[in-house]
N, C-alpha and C positions, 0 to 999 in steps of 0.2 A: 489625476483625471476626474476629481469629486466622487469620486466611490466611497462609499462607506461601507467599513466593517460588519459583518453581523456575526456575532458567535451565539449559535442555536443553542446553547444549552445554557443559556442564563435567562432567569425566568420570565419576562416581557414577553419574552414568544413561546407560542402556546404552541403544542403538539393536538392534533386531533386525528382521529380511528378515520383509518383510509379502508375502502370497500372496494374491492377493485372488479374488473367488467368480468373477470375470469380468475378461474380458479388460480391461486397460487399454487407453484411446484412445491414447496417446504417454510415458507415464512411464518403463513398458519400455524405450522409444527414449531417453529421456534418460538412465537408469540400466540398463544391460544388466547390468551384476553384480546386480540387485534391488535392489529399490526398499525403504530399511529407516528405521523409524519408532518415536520413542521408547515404548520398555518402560511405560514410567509410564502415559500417556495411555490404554493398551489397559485396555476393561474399566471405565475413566471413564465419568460422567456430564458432559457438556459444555455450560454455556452461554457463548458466543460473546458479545461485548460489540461490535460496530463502530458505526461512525458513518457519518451521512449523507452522501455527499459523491461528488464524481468524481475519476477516474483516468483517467491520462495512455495507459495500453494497455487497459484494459475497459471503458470508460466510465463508469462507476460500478464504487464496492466497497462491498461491505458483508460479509453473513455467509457465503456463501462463502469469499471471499477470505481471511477472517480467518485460514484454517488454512494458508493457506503458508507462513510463515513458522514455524509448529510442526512442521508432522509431515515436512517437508523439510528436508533437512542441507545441506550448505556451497555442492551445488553448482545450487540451485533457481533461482538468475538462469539459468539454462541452460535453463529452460522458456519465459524470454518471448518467444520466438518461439511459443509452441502455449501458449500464457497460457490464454486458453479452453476447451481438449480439458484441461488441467492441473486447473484446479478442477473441472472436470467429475468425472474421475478421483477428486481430494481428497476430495467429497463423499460420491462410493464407498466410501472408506474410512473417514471418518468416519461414515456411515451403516452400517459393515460391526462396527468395533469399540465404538464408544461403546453403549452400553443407552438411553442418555438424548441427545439432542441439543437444543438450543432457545437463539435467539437474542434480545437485546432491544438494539433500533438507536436509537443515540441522536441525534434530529435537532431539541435543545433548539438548536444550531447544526445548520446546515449549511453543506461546500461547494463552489461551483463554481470552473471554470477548469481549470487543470492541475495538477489533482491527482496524490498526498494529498499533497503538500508545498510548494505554493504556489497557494495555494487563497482565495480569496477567502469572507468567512464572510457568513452571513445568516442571522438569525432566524428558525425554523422552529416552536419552541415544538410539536414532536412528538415521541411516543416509537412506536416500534414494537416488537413483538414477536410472537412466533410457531414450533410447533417446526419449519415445515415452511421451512428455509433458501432453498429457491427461491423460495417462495413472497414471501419479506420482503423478499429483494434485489428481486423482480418488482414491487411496491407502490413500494420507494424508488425505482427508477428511474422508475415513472410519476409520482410525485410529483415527481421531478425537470423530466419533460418528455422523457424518453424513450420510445421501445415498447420494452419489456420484450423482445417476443420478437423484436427486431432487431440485441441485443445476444449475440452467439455463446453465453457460455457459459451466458445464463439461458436459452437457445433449446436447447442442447444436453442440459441436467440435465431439462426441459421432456420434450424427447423420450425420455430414458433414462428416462425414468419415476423420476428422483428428488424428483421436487416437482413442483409447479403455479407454470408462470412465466406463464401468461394471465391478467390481470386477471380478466377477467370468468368464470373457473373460480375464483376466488379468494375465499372468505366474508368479510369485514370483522363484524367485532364493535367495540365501544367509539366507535365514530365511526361517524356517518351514510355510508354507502355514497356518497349522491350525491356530499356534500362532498368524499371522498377521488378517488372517478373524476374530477368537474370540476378538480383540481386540474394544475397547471403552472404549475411556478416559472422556467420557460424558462432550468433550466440550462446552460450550455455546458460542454464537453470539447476544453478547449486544453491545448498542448505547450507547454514550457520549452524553453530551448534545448539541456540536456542531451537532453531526450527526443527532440527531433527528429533530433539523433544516434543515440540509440540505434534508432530506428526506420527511418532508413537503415540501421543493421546488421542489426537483426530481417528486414526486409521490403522495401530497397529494395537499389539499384548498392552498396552495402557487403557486401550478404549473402555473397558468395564469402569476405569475411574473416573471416567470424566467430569460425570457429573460432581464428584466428591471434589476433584481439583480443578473444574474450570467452572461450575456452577453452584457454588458457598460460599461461606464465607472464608473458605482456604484461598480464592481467588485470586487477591493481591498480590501471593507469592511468583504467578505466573507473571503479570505485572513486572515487579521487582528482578525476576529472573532477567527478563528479556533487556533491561533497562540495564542492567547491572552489566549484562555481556555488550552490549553494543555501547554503551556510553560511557563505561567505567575502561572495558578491553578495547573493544575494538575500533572504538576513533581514535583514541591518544594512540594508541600503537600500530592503528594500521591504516584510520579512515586520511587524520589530520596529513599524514603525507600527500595522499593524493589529492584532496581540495588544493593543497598547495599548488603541488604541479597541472593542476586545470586553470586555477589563474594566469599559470603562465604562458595559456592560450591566447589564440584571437579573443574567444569566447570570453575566457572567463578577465580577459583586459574591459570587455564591454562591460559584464556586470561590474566590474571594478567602478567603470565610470557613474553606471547607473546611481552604485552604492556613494559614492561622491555628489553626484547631482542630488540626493536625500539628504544631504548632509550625516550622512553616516561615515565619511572618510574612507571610503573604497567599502570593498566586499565586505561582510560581516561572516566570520567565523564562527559557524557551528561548535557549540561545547556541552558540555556535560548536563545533565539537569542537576541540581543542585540538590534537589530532595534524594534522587539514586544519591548520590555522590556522599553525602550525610549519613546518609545509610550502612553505605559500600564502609564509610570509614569507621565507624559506628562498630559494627561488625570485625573490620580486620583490627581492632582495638580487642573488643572481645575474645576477638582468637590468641593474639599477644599475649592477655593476662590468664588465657586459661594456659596456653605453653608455658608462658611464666611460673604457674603455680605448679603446675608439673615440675617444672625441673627443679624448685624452691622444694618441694615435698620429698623428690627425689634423691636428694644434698641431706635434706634432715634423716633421710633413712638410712642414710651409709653409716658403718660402724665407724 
């Protein structure tokens, strides 16, 4: 379609201190030197692409969420303790600089569990759209089986007056209202065992360390953890099945073709990062030869 890539953090594009018309809820607090956001994006027309599914700290994501990882620089894990008051914020300023906003959520899949990266899929065969971003994440969550307004940050853009997170303030077009209200897919919102880590740091008996281990140079280990559980465990052993069996969809026979019309040869299989994977091995080497030398030191000490 002629689009071109843009990867924001390679240096041709310049980040500059955004000043926004109202107070921030907690960004200020995470970024006291200002809060600064790429050059390119200001003055854009915006549509958002997410998908249906749940998360491990908001309970669902969708078009909110999608802008943090844009218009935030290197050190935005440092919001997920105030995750919530954060897209709040984001929406501010995407509402503040874009002219155009509007998202279309794709829930051909959707998933539950603990999300977005070990996520269990289900056939949903919907699409959403809509420019008013509260308003679409407030629909996906009730079709999940959530209350919309029980979810902090769709309750707090609700009350700041950037969207409609009440359903029933909410117009539906393209599908029968009833059908959409009656619906409950009875998703759940479960943790991995990296998240239940990190959520002892966020908000339980770890919180005094956080700063030690999420904001030093101890950092990378958080990093590393999370990579190490999800890439190393739990694709090869649990994720790589189910991609399988989602190809074996309608769905996922489409992206096959897509993947074939790029000349990639059908779908492309998700794998391991290589640097984890280096690492992971690197390591279970090291564990090897320190057993090794136990049991070797063990042997020379027997009479």
């Amino acid at each position: 379609y002629g689009l071109r890539n843009v990867h924001l953090y390679e240096p041709q594009y310049r980040w500059v201190r955004y000043e926004p018309p109202q107070p921030f809820l907690v960004l200020d607090q995470i970024y006291p030197e200002g809060v600064h956001i790429p050059e390119i994006l200001i003055g854009r027309n915006i549509i958002q692409l997410p998908t249906v599914k749940t998360h491990v700290f908001t309970t669902i994501t969708g078009a909110m969420k999608n802008a943090f990882g844009g218009l935030l620089g290197t050190r935005r894990h440092w919001t997920h303790a105030v995750i919530h008051e954060t897209l709040a914020d984001l929406l501010m300023i995407q509402q503040d600089i874009h002219p155009g906003l509007f998202a279309v959520m794709d829930g051909s899949f959707a998933g539950d569990g603990p999300g977005p990266r070990a996520m269990r899929w289900h056939e949903k065969d919907v699409i959403l759209a809509s420019a008013d971003l509260v308003a679409i994440d407030a629909i996906s969550a009730h079709l999940q089986g959530f209350d919309p307004l029980s979810i902090p940050f769709i309750r707090l853009a609700h009350e700041m007056g950037l969207g409609v997170g009440d359903p029933e303030q909410i117009e539906i077009v393209g599908e029968d209202r009833e059908w959409v209200m009656s619906q409950n897919w009875d998703f759940i919102q479960e943790d991995t065992f990296a998240s239940r880590g990190q959520k002892l740091i966020y908000h339980g008996p770890l919180k005094p360390l956080e700063n030690l281990l999420l904001r030093s140079p101890l950092v990378p280990w958080s990093y590393f953890a999370s990579n190490f559980y999800h890439n190393v465990y739990w694709y090869p052993f649990v994720g790589r099945k189910r991609v399988e069996a989602a190809l074996h969809t309608k769905w996922g026979r489409l992206f096959a073709e897509y993947g074939a019309e790029a000349g990639l040869g059908g779908a492309v299989m998700p794998g391991m990062e290589p640097k984890t994977v280096t690492t992971a091995a690197g390591l279970a080497l090291l564990a090897a030869g320190v057993i090794a030398g136990a049991w070797w030191l063990s042997r020379r000490r027997r009479p």
